[in-house]
C-alpha positions, 0 to 999 in steps of 0.5 A: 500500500503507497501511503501519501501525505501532502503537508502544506504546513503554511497554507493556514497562513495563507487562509487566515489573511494575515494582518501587517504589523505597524508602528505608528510615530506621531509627530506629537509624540516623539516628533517623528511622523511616520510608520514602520511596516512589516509585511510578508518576509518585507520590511518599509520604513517611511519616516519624517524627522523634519520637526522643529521640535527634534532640530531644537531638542535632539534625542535624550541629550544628544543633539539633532546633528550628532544622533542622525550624523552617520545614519541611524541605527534601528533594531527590533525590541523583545517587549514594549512595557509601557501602558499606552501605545505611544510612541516616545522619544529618549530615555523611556526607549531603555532597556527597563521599557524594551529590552534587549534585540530580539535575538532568538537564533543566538547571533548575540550582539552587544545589545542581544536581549538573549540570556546566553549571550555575554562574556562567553563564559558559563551561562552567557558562553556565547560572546558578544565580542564575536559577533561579526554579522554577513546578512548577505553571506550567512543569515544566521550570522546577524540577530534576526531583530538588528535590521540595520545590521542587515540593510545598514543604516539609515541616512537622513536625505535633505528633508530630514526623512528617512526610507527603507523597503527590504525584503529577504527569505529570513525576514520576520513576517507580521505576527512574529512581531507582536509584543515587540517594539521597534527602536531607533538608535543614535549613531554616537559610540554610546547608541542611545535610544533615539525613539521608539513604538510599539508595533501593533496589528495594522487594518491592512491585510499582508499583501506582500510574498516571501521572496525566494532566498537570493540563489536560485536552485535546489539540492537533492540527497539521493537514498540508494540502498533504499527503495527506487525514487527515495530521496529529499530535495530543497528548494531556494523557494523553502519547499521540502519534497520527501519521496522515501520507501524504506520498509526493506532496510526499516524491517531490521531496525528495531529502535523506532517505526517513524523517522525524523530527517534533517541536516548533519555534518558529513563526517566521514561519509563519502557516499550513500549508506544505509543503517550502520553504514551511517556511523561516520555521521555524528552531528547534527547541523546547528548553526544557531546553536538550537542543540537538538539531540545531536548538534555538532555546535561548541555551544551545545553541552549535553543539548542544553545551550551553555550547559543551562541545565535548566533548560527544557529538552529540545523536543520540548523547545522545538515547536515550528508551528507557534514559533518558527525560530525555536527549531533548529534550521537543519531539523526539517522534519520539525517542520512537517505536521508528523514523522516520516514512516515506512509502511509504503512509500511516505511522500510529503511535501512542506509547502516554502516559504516559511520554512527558514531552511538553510540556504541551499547552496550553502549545503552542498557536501553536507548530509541528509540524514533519515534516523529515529528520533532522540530517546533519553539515554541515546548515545549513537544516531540509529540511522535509516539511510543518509546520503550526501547533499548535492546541486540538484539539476533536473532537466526543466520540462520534466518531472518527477516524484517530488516535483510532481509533489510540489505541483499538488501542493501549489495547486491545494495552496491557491485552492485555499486562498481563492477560499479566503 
C-alpha cells in the first residue's frame, strides 16, 4: 500500500489573511511622523524627522546633528512595557521599557536581549565580542531583530526623512512581531535610544510574498540502498519534497517505526549508506546553536545551550508551528505536521516559504540524514539511510516524484486562498 501525505504546513497562513504589523510615530509624540511596516518576509520604513521640535531638542541629550550624523541605527525590541501605545522619544526607549534585540537564533550582539549571550563564559558562553554579522553571506550570522545590521543604516536625505523597503527569505513576517517594539538608535559610540513604538496589528491585510532566498536552485540527497525514487530535495523557494520507501532496510531496525530527517555534518561519509553504514555521521547541523539531540555546535553541552541545565529538552523547545525560530534550521522534519514512516512509500511535501531552511547552496557536501528520533539515554544516531547533499539539476520540462509533489501542493495552496 503507497501511503501519501501532502503537508502544506503554511497554507493556514495563507487562509487566515494575515494582518501587517505597524508602528505608528506621531509627530506629537516623539516628533517623528511616520510608520514602520512589516509585511510578508518585507520590511518599509517611511519616516519624517523634519520637526522643529527634534532640530531644537535632539534625542535624550544628544543633539539633532550628532544622533542622525552617520545614519541611524534601528533594531527590533523583545517587549514594549509601557501602558499606552505611544510612541516616545529618549530615555523611556531603555532597556527597563524594551529590552534587549530580539535575538532568538543566538547571533548575540552587544545589545542581544538573549540570556546566553555575554562574556562567553558559563551561562552567557556565547560572546558578544564575536559577533561579526554577513546578512548577505550567512543569515544566521546577524540577530534576526538588528535590521540595520542587515540593510545598514539609515541616512537622513535633505528633508530630514528617512526610507527603507527590504525584503529577504529570513525576514520576520507580521505576527512574529507582536509584543515587540521597534527602536531607533543614535549613531554616537554610546547608541542611545533615539525613539521608539510599539508595533501593533495594522487594518491592512499582508499583501506582500516571501521572496525566494537570493540563489536560485535546489539540492537533492539521493537514498540508494533504499527503495527506487527515495530521496529529499530543497528548494531556494523553502519547499521540502520527501519521496522515501524504506520498509526493506526499516524491517531490521528495531529502535523506532517513524523517522525524523534533517541536516548533519558529513563526517566521514563519502557516499550513500544505509543503517550502520551511517556511523561516520555524528552531528547534527546547528548553526544557531538550537542543540537538538545531536548538534555538532561548541555551544551545545549535553543539548542544553551553555550547559543551562535548566533548560527544557529540545523536543520540548522545538515547536515550528507557534514559533518558527525555536527549531533548529537543519531539523526539517520539525517542520512537517508528523514523522516520516515506512509502511509504503511516505511522500510529503512542506509547502516554502516559511520554512527558514538553510540556504541551499550553502549545503552542498553536507548530509541528509533519515534516523529515529532522540530517546533519553541515546548515545549513537540509529540511522535509516543518509546520503550526501548535492546541486540538484533536473532537466526543466520534466518531472518527477517530488516535483510532481510540489505541483499538488501549489495547486491545494491557491485552492485555499481563492477560499479566503
Amino acid at each position: 500500500m503507497k501511503l501519501i501525505t501532502v503537508a502544506c504546513v503554511n497554507l493556514l497562513l495563507l487562509a487566515k489573511a494575515a494582518k501587517q504589523y505597524v508602528a505608528t510615530f506621531a509627530e506629537g509624540n516623539s516628533g517623528v511622523a511616520g510608520t514602520v511596516t512589516v509585511d510578508m518576509g518585507q520590511l518599509v520604513i517611511d519616516l519624517d524627522l523634519s520637526a522643529t521640535i527634534l532640530s531644537d531638542e535632539g534625542f535624550a541629550g544628544v543633539s539633532f546633528a550628532d544622533c542622525t550624523a552617520g545614519g541611524l541605527s534601528y533594531h527590533i525590541h523583545e517587549k514594549w512595557d509601557h501602558s499606552d501605545s505611544n510612541d516616545i522619544r529618549g530615555g523611556d526607549c531603555g532597556a527597563t521599557y524594551t529590552a534587549g534585540h530580539w535575538d532568538p537564533w543566538q547571533a548575540c550582539g552587544k545589545a542581544s536581549g538573549n540570556d546566553y549571550c555575554g562574556d562567553g563564559t558559563n551561562l552567557t558562553c556565547i560572546p558578544t565580542s564575536a559577533y561579526n554579522p554577513d546578512f548577505s553571506a550567512d543569515p544566521f550570522s546577524a540577530e534576526v531583530g538588528d535590521w540595520s545590521a542587515k540593510y545598514s543604516k539609515l541616512e537622513l536625505t535633505t528633508e530630514s526623512k528617512v526610507s527603507l523597503d527590504q525584503s529577504s527569505f529570513y525576514e520576520v513576517i507580521p505576527s512574529e512581531l507582536a509584543g515587540r517594539s521597534v527602536v531607533f538608535h543614535c549613531s554616537n559610540d554610546a547608541g542611545t535610544r533615539a525613539f521608539c513604538a510599539p508595533f501593533l496589528e495594522g487594518s491592512d491585510a499582508a499583501s506582500s510574498t516571501v521572496p525566494d532566498q537570493a540563489t536560485e536552485g535546489a539540492v537533492i540527497a539521493e537514498f540508494d540502498g533504499l527503495g527506487d525514487g527515495s530521496m529529499i530535495i530543497l528548494s531556494s523557494d523553502g519547499t521540502i519534497d520527501v519521496n522515501v520507501d524504506g520498509g526493506d532496510v526499516a524491517a531490521g531496525i528495531t529502535a523506532c517505526t517513524q523517522y525524523a530527517y534533517g541536516i548533519f555534518e558529513p563526517g566521514t561519509l563519502t557516499a550513500a549508506a544505509v543503517s550502520d553504514g551511517c556511523s561516520g555521521v555524528t552531528e547534527q547541523y546547528d548553526p544557531t546553536a538550537q542543540c537538538p539531540p545531536f548538534s555538532g555546535n561548541s555551544y551545545c553541552m549535553d543539548m542544553q545551550l551553555c550547559g543551562d541545565t535548566s533548560q527544557a529538552a529540545y523536543a520540548d523547545r522545538c515547536d515550528f508551528s507557534a514559533d518558527r525560530y525555536s527549531c533548529a534550521p537543519g531539523d526539517l522534519s520539525a517542520r512537517d505536521s508528523s514523522l516520516l514512516t515506512v509502511s509504503g512509500t511516505y511522500t510529503t511535501t512542506i509547502d516554502g516559504p516559511n520554512t527558514l531552511i538553510p540556504p541551499v547552496g550553502s549545503l552542498v557536501g553536507k548530509v541528509l540524514g533519515i534516523y529515529c528520533p532522540y530517546e533519553d539515554g541515546d548515545t549513537d544516531i540509529t540511522f535509516l539511510a543518509c546520503a550526501p547533499i548535492e546541486a540538484y539539476t533536473a532537466t526543466p520540462g520534466t518531472t518527477d516524484s517530488a516535483t510532481s509533489i510540489s505541483f499538488v501542493a501549489a495547486i491545494v495552496a491557491s485552492f485555499i486562498a481563492l477560499l479566503f
